[in-house]
C-alpha positions in Angstrom: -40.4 3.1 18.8 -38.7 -0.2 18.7 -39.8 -2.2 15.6 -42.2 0.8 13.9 -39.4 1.9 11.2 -38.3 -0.9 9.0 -34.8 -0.8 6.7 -34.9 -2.4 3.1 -33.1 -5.0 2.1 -31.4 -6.0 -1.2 -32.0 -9.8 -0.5 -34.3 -11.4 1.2 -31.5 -13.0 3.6 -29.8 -9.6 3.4 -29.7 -7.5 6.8 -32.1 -4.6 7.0 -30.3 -1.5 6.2 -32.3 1.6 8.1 -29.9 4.3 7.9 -26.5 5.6 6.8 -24.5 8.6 8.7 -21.4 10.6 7.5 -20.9 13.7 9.7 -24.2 15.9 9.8 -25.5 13.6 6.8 -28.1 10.5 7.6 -29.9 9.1 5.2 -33.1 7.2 6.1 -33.9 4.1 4.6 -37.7 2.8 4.8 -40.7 1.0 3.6 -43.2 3.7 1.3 -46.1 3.4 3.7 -47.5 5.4 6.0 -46.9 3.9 9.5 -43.0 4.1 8.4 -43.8 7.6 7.6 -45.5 8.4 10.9 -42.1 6.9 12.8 -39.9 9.0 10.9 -41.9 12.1 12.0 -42.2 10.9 15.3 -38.3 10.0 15.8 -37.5 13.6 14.5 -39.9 15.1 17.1 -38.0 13.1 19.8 -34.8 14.0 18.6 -35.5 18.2 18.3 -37.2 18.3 22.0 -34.2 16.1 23.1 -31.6 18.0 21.9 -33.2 21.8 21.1 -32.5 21.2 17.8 -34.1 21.5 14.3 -34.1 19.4 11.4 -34.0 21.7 8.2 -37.0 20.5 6.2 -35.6 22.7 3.5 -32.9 20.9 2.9 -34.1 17.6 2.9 -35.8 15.8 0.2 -37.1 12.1 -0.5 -36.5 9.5 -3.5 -39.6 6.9 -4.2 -39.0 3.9 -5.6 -40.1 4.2 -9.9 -42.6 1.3 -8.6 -44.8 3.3 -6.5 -47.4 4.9 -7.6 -48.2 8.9 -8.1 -51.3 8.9 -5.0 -49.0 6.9 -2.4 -46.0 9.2 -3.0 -48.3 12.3 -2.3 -50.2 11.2 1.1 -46.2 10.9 1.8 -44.8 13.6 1.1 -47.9 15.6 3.0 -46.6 13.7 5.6 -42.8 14.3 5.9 -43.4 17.8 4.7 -40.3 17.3 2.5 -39.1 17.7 -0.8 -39.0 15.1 -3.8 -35.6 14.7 -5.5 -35.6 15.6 -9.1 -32.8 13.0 -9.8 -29.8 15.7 -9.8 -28.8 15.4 -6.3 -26.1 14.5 -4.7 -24.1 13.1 -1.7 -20.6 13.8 -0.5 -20.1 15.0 -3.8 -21.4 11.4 -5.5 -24.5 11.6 -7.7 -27.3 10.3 -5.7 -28.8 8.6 -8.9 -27.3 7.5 -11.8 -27.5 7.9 -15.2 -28.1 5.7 -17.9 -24.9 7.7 -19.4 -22.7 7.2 -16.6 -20.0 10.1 -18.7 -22.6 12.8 -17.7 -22.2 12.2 -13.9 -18.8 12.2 -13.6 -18.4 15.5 -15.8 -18.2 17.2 -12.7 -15.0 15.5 -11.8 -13.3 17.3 -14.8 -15.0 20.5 -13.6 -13.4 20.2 -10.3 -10.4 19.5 -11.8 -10.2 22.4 -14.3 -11.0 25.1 -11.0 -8.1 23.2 -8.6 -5.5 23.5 -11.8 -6.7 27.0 -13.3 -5.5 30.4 -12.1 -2.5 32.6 -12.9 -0.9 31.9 -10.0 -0.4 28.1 -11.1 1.2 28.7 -14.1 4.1 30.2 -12.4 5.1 27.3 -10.2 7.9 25.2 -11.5 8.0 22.0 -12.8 8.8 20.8 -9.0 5.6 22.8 -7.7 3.7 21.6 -10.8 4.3 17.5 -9.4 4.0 18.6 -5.9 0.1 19.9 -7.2 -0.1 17.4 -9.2 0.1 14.8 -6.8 -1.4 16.3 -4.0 -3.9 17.8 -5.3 -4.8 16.7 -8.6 -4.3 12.9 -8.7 -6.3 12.6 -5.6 -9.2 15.2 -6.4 -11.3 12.0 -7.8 -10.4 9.3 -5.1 -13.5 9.6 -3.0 -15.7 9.2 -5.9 -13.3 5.9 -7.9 -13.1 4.1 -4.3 -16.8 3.2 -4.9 -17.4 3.2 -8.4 -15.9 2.1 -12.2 -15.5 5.3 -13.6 -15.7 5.2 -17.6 -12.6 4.8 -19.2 -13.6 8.1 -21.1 -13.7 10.6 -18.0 -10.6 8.7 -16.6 -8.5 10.2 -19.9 -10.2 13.4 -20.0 -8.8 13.8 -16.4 -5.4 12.4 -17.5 -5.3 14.5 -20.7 -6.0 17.7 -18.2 -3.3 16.6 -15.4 -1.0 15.5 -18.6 -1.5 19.1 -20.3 -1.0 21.5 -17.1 2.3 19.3 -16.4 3.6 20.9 -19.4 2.4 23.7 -19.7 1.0 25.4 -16.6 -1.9 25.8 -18.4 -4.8 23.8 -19.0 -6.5 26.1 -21.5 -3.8 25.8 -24.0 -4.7 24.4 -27.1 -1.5 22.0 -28.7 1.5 21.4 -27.0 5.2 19.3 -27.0 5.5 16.6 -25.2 8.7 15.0 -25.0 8.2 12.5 -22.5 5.7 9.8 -22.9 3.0 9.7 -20.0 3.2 6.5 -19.3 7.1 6.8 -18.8 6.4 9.5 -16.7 3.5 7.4 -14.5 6.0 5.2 -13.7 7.6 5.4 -10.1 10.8 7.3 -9.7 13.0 3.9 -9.1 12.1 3.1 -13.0 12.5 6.7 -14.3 9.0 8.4 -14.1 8.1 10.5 -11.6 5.0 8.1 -9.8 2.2 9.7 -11.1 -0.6 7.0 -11.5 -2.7 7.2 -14.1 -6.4 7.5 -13.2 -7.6 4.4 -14.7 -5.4 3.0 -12.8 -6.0 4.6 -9.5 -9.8 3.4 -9.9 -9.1 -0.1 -10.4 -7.0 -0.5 -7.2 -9.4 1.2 -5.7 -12.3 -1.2 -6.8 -9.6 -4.1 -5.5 -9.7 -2.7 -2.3 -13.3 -3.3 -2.2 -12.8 -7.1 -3.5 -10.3 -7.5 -0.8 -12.9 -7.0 1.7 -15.5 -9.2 -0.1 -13.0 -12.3 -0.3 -11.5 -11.7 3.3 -15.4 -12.1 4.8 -14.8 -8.7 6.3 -17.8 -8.0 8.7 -18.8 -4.9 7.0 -22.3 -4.2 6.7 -22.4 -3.6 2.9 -20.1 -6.9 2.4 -22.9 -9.2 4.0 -25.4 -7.9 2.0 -24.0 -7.9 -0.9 -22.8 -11.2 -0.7 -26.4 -12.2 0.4 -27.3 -11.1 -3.2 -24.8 -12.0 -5.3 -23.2 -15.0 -3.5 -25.7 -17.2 -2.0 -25.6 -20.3 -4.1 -21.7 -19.8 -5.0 -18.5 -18.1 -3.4 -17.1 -15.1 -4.5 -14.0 -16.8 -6.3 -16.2 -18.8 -8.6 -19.5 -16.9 -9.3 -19.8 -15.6 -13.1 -21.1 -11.8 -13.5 -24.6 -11.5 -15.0 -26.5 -8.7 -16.9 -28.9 -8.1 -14.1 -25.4 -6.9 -11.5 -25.1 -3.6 -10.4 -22.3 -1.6 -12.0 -20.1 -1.7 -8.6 -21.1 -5.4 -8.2 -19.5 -6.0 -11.8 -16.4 -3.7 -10.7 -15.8 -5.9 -7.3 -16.0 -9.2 -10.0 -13.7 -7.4 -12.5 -11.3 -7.2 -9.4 -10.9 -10.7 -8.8 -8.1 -11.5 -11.4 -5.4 -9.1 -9.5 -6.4 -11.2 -6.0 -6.0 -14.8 -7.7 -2.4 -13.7 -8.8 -1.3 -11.9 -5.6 -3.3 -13.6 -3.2 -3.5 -16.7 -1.3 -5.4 -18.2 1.9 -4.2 -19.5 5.0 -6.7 -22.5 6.3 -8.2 -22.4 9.5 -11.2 -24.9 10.0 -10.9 -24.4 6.0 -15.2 -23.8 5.9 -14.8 -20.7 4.1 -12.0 -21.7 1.3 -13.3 -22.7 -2.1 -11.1 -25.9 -2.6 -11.3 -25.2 -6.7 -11.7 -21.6 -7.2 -9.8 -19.9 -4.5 -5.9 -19.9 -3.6 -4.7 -21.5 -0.8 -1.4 -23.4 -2.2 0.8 -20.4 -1.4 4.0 -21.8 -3.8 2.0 -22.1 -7.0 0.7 -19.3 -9.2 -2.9 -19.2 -10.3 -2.8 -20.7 -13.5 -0.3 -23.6 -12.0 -3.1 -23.9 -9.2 -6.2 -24.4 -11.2 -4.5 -27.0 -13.5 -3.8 -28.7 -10.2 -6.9 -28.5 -9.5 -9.4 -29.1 -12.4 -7.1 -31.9 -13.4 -8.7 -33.9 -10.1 -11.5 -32.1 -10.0 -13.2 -34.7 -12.0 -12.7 -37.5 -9.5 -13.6 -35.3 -6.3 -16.7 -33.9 -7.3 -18.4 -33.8 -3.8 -15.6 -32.0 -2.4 -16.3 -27.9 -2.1 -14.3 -26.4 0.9 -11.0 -27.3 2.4 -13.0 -28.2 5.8 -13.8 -31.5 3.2 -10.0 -32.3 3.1 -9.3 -31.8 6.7 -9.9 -34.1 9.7 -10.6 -32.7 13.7 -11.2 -29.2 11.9 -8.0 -27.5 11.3 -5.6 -31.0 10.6 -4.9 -32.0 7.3 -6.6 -35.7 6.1 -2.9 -36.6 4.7 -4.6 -40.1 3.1 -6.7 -37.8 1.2 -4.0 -35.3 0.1 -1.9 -38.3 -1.1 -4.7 -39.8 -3.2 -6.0 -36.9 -4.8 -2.8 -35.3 -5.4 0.2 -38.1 -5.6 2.8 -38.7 -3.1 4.8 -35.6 -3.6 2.2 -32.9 -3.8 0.3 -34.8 -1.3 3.0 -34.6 1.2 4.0 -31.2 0.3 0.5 -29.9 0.7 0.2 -31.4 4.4 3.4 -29.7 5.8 1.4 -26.1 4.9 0.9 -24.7 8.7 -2.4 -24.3 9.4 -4.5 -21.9 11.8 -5.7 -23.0 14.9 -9.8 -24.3 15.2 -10.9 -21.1 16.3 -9.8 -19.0 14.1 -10.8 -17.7 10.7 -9.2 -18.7 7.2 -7.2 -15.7 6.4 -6.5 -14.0 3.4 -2.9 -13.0 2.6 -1.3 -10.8 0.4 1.9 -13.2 -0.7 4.5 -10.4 -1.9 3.9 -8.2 1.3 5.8 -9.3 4.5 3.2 -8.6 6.7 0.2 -10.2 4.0 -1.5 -7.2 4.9 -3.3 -5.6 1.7 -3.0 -1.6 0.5 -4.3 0.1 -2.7 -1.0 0.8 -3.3 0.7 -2.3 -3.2 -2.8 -3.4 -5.8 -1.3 -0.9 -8.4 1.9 -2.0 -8.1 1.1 -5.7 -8.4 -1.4 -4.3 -11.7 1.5 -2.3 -13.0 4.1 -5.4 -13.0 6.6 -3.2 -10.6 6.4 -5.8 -7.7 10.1 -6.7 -7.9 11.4 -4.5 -10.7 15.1 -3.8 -10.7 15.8 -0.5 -8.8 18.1 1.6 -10.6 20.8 3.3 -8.9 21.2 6.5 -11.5 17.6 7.4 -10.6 17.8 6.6 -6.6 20.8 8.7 -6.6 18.5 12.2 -8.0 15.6 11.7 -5.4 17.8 11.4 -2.7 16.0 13.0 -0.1 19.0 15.0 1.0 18.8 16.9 -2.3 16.3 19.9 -2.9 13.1 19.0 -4.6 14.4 21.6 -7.2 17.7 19.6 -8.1 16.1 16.3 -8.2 13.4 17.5 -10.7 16.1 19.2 -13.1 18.3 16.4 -12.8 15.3 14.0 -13.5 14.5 16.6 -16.8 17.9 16.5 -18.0 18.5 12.6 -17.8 15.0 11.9 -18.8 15.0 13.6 -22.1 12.1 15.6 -21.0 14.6 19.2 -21.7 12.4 20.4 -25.5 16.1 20.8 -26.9 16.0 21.7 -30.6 16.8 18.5 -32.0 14.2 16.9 -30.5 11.5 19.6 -32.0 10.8 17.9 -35.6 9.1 21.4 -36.7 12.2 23.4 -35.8 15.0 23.7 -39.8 17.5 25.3 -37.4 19.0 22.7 -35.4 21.9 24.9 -33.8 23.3 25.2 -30.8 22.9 29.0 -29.9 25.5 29.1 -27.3 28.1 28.1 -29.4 26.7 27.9 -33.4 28.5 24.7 -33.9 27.1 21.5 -33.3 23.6 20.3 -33.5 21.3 20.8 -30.3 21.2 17.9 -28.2 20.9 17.4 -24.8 24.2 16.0 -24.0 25.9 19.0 -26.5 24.3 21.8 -24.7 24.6 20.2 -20.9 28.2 19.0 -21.5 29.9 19.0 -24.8 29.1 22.7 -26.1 32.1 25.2 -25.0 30.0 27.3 -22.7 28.8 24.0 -20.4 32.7 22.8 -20.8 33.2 26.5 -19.4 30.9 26.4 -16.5 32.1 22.6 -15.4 35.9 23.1 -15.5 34.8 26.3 -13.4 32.9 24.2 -10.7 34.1 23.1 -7.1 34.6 19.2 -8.6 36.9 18.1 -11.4 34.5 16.3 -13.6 34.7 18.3 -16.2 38.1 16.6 -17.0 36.6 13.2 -17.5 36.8 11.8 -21.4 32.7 11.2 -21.8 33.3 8.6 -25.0 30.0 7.0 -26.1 28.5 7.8 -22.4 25.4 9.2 -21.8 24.8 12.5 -19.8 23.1 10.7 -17.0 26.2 7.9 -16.6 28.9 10.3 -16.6 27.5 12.3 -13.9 26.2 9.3 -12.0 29.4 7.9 -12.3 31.4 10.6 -10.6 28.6 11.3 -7.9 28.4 7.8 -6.0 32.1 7.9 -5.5 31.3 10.5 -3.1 30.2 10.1 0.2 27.2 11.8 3.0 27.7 16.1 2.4 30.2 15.9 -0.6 27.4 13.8 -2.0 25.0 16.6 -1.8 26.7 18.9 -2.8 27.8 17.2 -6.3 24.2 16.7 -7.3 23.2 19.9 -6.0 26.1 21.5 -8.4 25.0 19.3 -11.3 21.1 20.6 -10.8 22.2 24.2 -10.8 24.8 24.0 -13.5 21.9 22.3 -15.9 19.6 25.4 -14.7 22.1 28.0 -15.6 22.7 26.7 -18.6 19.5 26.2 -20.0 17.9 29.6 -18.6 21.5 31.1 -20.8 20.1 29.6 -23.9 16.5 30.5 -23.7 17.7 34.4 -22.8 19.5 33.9 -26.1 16.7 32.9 -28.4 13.8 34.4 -26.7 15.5 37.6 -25.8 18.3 37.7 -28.0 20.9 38.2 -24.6 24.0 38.3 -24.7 25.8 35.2 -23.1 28.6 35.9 -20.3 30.4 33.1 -18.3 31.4 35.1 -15.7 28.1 36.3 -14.8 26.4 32.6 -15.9 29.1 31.3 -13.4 28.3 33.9 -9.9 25.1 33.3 -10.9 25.3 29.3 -10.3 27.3 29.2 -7.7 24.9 31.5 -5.8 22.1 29.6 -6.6 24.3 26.3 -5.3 25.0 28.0 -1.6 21.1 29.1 -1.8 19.9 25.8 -2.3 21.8 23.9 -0.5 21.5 26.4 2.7 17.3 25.7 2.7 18.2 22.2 2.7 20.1 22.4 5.6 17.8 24.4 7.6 15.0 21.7 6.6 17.1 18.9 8.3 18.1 20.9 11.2 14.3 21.0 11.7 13.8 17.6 11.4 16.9 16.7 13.2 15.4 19.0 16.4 12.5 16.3 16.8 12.7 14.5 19.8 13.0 10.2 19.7 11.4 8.5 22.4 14.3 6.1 24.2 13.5 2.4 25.1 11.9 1.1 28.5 14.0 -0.9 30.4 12.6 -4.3 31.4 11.5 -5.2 34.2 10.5 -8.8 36.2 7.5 -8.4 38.1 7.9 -10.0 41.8 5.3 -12.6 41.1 6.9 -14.0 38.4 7.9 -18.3 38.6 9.7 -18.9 35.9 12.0 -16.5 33.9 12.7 -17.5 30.0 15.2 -16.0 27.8 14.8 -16.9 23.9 17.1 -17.1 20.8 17.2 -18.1 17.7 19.9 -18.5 14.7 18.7 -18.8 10.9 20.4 -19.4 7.9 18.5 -21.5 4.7 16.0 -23.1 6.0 17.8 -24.3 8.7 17.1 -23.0 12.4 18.7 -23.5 16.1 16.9 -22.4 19.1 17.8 -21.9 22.5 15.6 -21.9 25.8 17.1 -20.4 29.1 14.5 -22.0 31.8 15.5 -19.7 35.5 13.3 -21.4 38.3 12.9 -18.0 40.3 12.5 -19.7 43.7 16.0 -21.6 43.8 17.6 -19.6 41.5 18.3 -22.4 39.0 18.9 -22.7 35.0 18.0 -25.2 32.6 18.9 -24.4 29.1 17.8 -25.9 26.3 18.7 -26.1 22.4 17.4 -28.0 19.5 17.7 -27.8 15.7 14.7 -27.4 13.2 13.3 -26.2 10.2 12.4 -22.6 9.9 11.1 -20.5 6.7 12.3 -17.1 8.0 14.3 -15.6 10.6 10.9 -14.4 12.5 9.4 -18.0 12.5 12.5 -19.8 14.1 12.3 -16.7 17.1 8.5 -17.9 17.2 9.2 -21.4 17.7 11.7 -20.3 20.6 8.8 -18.6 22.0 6.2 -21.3 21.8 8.7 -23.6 22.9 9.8 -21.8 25.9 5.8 -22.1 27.1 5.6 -25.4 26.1 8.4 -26.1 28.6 6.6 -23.9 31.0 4.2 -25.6 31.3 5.9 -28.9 31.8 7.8 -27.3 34.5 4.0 -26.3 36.4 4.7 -22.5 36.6 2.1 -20.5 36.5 3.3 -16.8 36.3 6.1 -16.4 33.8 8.4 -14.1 31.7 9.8 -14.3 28.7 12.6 -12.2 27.4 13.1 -12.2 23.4 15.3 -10.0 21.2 12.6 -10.3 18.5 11.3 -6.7 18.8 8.7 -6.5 16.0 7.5 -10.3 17.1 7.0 -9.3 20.7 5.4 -5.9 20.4 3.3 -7.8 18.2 2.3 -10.8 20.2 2.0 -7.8 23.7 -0.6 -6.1 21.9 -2.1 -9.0 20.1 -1.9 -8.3 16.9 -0.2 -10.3 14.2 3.3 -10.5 13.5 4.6 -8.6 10.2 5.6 -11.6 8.4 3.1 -13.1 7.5 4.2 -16.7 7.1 4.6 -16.4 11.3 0.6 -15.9 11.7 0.4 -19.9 12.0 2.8 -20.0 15.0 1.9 -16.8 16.5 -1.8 -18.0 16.7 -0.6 -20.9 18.3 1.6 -18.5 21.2 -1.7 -16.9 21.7 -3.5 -19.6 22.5 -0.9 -21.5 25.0 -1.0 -18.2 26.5 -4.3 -18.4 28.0 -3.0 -21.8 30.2 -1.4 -20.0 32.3 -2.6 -17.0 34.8 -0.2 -14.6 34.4 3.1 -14.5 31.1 4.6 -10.9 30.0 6.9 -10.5 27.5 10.1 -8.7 27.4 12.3 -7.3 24.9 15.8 -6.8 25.0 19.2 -6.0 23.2 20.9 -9.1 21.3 24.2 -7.5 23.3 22.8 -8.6 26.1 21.5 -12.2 25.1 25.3 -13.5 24.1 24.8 -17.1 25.7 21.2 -18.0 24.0 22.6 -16.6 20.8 25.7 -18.6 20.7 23.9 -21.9 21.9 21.3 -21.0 19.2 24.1 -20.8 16.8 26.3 -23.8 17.7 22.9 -25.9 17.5 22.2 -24.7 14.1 26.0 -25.2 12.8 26.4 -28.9 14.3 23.1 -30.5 14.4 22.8 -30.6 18.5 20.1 -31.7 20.2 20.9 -31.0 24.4 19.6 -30.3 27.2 22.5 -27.8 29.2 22.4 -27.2 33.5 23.9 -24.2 34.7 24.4 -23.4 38.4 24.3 -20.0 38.1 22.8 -17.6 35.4 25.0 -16.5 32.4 25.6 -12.8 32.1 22.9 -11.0 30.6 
């Protein structure tokens, strides 16, 4: 059977694509000729006698090509005994064929959406249960379908406008409603005051960067190579222009590329893959500062195309070049950037993440301009996670302005507060000014409602009061705050809608109650999660074999790094240590040149087996299972560990407690602080 079905391709360098499987879907991809027919048949056969089972005919079906013509397709179809689509069909939900109205395919999305959200039972929830839907349900309803695809703005705000409506309502039938919160103050995360719903459009593009991600990083995906076979054969993916003739997730991979210019930036290897003009790989300079770099020599260099051109013996930096095409300065500064060893890959790093790695999420944030937006306390303090979802979401209503008081209702002549017909209906009258919330917080287990407000707002006073407190009583504030806001706002609306009488004492049992309740399924949620068993550490151990025992340390402050090397010969028993100052970006660097030093005097020493004990616990579980470290300005050096590795036949690695590492760290230290440089001989082993 070997060689009688033949794949397509979407490029004539492209690899043949033959078929596509997803659970108990395959779809079969082959030329419209008979002798591709026949193997499909006979395949089939093979497979049912095989493995006794049957392929449903009946619920298969086959799309031509629009180029192939009406006698072809029927000596075909005779032949599969399947089926031709009619152009409605679908796959894992996704219209098989497209539109040239793009809004009428995705119309089932807001279908879907409408079924998930409707039903009496919904509009019941509260406004906790409504985000808790909302985000686990709703918002990620259309994911499958925007990881692949630009959705049209259109459908993204119909689904919005249906999420936004059921949020305030519970229904998503009604007709007008108030909306006293903006949605886009409400999409942004809870640290800023919103309550981190993302807005669809949103969600799409960060999905579609995902997608660019892979494209730029040369991921070895099947539908990356042949895709860049067809769109980037001639010219990388950093510099190619879009053209008419693209396909629409072609164009929303290219529209991706602005978010990965300003977040991203390239690590050289061999430098082969690294468009010198078009892609970042300066990791201090911003896009726009890098392409006027750039295009301002470009000029001169116009032969130059990779880094590979700029580097000499693969993977070193030509430093006569870097000085004349970029001056002295940025010459020199350029050279001192680390660079990957020969055999590996330039790698693509996402600069605001520690680890470089890159996530959807991290894509939206960058998009949204929160990457490094000022937390604020008043609104870390409500979504503690010690405090009931309830509480957090009525404190978050209260502070927000999102409580429909009267004076925010434009269409409402009566203005009045009902509990107390004085004053004008405002949030902070009814939750703390009016006489019957004065009532209910003098009445309270916390004296607060003694404080002189002034000009503060709501959310400072009681903010203000809160992080005095400390771990339970902590809780238990909030928790008072959240249920003193509920009693008094359920008081008023039994006043207006049902014409109730108001009664503090009742208003009062009726909070407390509601406090101890709340407070008592918080604590039986942490005593459940408190009953989960953590797994304890390993201790170390030397294996026998073992020539040559190193213990590792570093000390960083500013740049500035000392690193110690305790060098045991196992056979006579004897120490060298070691200690030298250098320069160091991060604390996890300078405990990765302590590593890579310790081998490098290793193997001056001729062992063969060794150990080497660090107190670096994310660098050595990192470098034991080979896998980067999670900073990753590191990758450079640990690249270079693995490597010196290999030289020797047998080298495990160790972790253990900084407690027990006193001497290295103080050596470390006392090199860092005075500029030492020694070599130190010890008879015997510190105490470790």
């Amino acid at each position: 059977m070997e060689g009688q079905l033949q794949g397509i391709k979407i490029a004539r360098s492209a690899p043949q694509i033959s078929h596509l499987m997803f659970a108990d879907d395959t779809i079969l991809f082959a030329r419209a000729n008979e002798g591709n027919a026949k193997a499909i048949m006979r395949c089939l056969d093979m497979y049912e006698a095989w493995s006794g089972q049957l392929c449903s005919k009946a619920k298969s079906s086959i799309l031509f090509s629009p180029n192939l013509d009406a006698p072809r397709r029927k000596v075909i179809l005779d032949l599969l005994k399947v089926q031709q689509c009619n152009g409605t069909e679908t796959h894992l939900g996704n219209p098989f064929v497209f539109k040239r109205r793009k809004r009428e395919d995705y119309h089932r999305l807001k279908e879907n959406l409408m079924k998930r959200l409707e039903g009496w039972k919904l509009k019941l929830l509260s406004f906790a249960g409504r985000a808790t839907l909302i985000q686990s349900v709703a918002l990620s309803l259309p994911i499958y379908t925007m990881s692949t695809c630009k959705v049209p703005l259109s459908t993204c705000r119909e689904l919005d406008a249906l999420i936004r409506k059921y949020w305030w309502t519970g229904d998503v039938s009604k007709g007008r409603f108030t909306a006293t919160v903006s949605w886009d103050n409400i999409c942004r995360p809870k640290r800023l005051g919103g309550l981190g719903f993302r807005r669809l459009e949103d969600t799409n593009q960060a999905l579609l960067d995902k997608l660019a991600w892979m494209v730029a990083s040369n991921s070895d995906k099947p539908w990356v190579q042949c895709f860049k076979e067809k769109y980037c054969k001639s010219q990388s993916f950093w510099s190619i222009e879009s053209r008419g003739s693209d396909s629409p997730v072609w164009r929303g991979i290219l529209q991706s590329r602005g978010i990965l210019r300003s977040a991203a930036t390239t690590i050289p290897g061999r430098g082969d893959t690294i468009d010198l003009w078009s892609q970042p790989w300066v990791p201090w300079l911003n896009f726009t500062e890098f392409r006027e770099l750039l295009e301002g020599i470009r000029g001169r260099f116009p032969s130059l195309k990779t880094v590979a051109d700029i580097s000499l013996n693969g993977n070193e930096w030509n430093h006569e070049m870097l000085i004349d095409m970029f001056g002295p300065h940025v010459g020199e500064l350029i050279g001192k950037i680390n660079r990957l060893p020969i055999h590996c890959n330039d790698m693509l790093i996402w600069k605001n993440a520690q680890d470089g790695m890159f996530t959807t999420k991290r894509a939206y944030a960058e998009s949204m301009e929160l990457v490094g937006g000022q937390r604020n306390k008043q609104w870390a303090t409500i979504w503690d996670g010690n405090l009931h979802p309830r509480v957090s979401m009525t404190l978050w209503r209260v502070f927000s302005g999102a409580i429909p008081v009267k004076g925010k209702l434009n269409f409402l002549t009566d203005k009045g507060c009902c509990l107390c017909d004085s004053e004008m209906e405002s949030i902070k009258h009814l939750f703390w000014d009016c006489p019957f919330a004065r009532a209910l917080w003098f009445s309270g287990p916390f004296p607060v409602g003694s404080r002189d407000s002034g000009h503060q707002g709501l959310s400072d006073i009681v903010c203000e009061s809160g992080v005095q407190l400390k771990g339970e009583d902590r809780v238990n504030f909030f928790t008072f705050v959240g249920c003193l806001f509920d009693t008094i706002w359920y008081s008023r609306n039994s006043s207006i809608f049902k014409s109730n009488k108001v009664d503090i004492m009742q208003a009062r049992l009726k909070m407390l109650q509601r406090m101890e309740d709340l407070l008592s399924a918080q604590r039986s949620a942490q005593r459940a999660d408190h009953g989960r068993t953590i797994p304890t550490a390993r201790v170390w151990e030397i294996p026998s074999d073992t020539q040559g025992l190193l213990i590792t340390d570093a000390s960083w402050k500013e740049g500035k790094a000392g690193i110690a090397v305790g060098c045991q010969d196992r056979q006579s028993g004897k120490w060298l240590w070691s200690a030298k100052r250098i320069e160091a970006a991060s604390a996890m660097e300078a405990e990765a040149s302590a590593i890579f030093w310790a081998l490098q005097l290793s193997r001056e020493s001729g062992f063969r087996s060794i150990a080497i004990a660090s107190d670096a616990l994310l660098l050595v579980q990192a470098l034991i299972m080979r896998r980067l470290p999670p900073c990753w300005k590191t990758r450079t050096m640990a690249t270079k560990i693995w490597s010196l590795l290999e030289e020797f036949q047998k080298c495990t690695l160790l972790h253990f407690k900084r407690s027990d590492n006193i001497y290295a760290d103080n050596l470390a230290k006392s090199v860092r602080c005075n500029d030492l440089v020694h070599d130190f001989k010890l008879r015997e082993s510190p105490l470790l």
